[in-house]
VOGU-3710 file (C-alpha; in Angstrom, 3 decimals, decimal comma):
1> xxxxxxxxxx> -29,346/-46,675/9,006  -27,667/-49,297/11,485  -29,975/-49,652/14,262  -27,116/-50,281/16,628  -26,307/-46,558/16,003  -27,573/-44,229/18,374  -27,722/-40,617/17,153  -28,640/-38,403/20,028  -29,837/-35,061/17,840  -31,991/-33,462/20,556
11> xxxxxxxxxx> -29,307/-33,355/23,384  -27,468/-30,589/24,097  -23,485/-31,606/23,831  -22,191/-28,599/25,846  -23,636/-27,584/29,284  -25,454/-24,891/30,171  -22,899/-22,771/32,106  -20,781/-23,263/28,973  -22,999/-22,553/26,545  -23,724/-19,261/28,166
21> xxxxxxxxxx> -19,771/-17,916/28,501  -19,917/-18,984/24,825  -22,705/-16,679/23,408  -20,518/-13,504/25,666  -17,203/-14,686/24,488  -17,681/-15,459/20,583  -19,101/-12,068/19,797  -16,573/-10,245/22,020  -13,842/-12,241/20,140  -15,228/-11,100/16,698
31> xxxxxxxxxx> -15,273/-7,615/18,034  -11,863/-7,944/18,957  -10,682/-9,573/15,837  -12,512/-6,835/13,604  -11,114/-4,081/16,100  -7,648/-5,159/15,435  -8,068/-5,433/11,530  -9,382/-2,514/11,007  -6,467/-0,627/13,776  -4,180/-2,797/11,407
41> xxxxxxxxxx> -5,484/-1,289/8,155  -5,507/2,435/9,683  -1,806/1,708/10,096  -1,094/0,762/6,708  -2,763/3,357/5,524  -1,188/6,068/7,609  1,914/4,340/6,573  1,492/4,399/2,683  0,245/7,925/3,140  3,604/8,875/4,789
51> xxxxxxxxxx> 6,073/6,966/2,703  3,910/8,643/-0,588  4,936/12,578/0,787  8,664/11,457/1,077  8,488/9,727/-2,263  7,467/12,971/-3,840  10,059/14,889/-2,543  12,256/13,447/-5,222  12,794/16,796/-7,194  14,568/14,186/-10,622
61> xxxxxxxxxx> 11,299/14,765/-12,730  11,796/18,537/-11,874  15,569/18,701/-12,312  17,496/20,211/-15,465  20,058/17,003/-16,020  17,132/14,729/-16,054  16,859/12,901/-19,487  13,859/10,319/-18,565  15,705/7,841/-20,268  15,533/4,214/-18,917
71> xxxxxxxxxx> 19,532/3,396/-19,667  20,889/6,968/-18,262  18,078/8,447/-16,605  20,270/11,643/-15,214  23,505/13,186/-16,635  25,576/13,837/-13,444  23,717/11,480/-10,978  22,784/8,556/-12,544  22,912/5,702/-9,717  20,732/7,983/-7,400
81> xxxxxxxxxx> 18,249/9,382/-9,735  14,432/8,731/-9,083  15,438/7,347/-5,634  15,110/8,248/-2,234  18,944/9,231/-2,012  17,946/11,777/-4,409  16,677/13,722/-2,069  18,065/16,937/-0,988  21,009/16,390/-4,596  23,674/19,132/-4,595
91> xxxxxxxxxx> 22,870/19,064/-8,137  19,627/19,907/-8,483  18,447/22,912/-10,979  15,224/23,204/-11,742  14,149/22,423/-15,369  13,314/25,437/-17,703  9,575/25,879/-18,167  8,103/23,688/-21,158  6,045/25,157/-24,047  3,310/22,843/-24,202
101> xxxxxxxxxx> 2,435/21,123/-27,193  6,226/21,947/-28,907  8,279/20,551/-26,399  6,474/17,190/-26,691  7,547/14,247/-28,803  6,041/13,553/-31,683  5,044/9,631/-30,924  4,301/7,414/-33,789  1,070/6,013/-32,762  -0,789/9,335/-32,346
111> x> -0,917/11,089/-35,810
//
């Protein structure tokens, strides 16, 4: 080291009075910074939550004219189908009941 360098290690470099607000206000201001995060991510939640029940409102899945094809995906509706505009369709009728294992496709992977 230089010895015209003078490192002053054991002084304090904030006063007392200072360094006393600081040990309130840093913990208060993490507090307040979790506190808000977590209120933040309670919203999002609450708002996922509520925009999943109105998602599965959409009866197209359900609905007799729906083919579950990606080019036409329903027969009389196609440009609202699996949307939220979907909701409440004048065309709606519900599918007829499946029979299990015979209405499925055969795919070619699974033999």
């Amino acid at each position: 080291m230089h010895p015209s360098i003078n490192l002053s290690i054991n002084k304090p470099s904030i006063n007392k009075p200072m360094r006393e607000s600081l040990t309130i206000l840093c913990p208060v201001s993490i507090w307040f910074v979790l506190m808000v995060f977590v209120t933040t991510l309670c919203f999002a939640i609450h708002d996922g939550v509520r925009r999943l029940r109105r998602l599965h409102q959409i009866p197209c899945s359900r609905c007799a004219f729906f083919t579950g094809e990606y080019q036409l995906k329903c027969t009389v509706q196609p440009c609202k189908a699996l949307s939220e505009a979907a909701i409440g369709c004048p065309d709606y009728q519900p599918a007829p009941p499946r029979l299990g294992h015979l209405s499925r496709r055969r795919r070619p992977w699974k033999r």
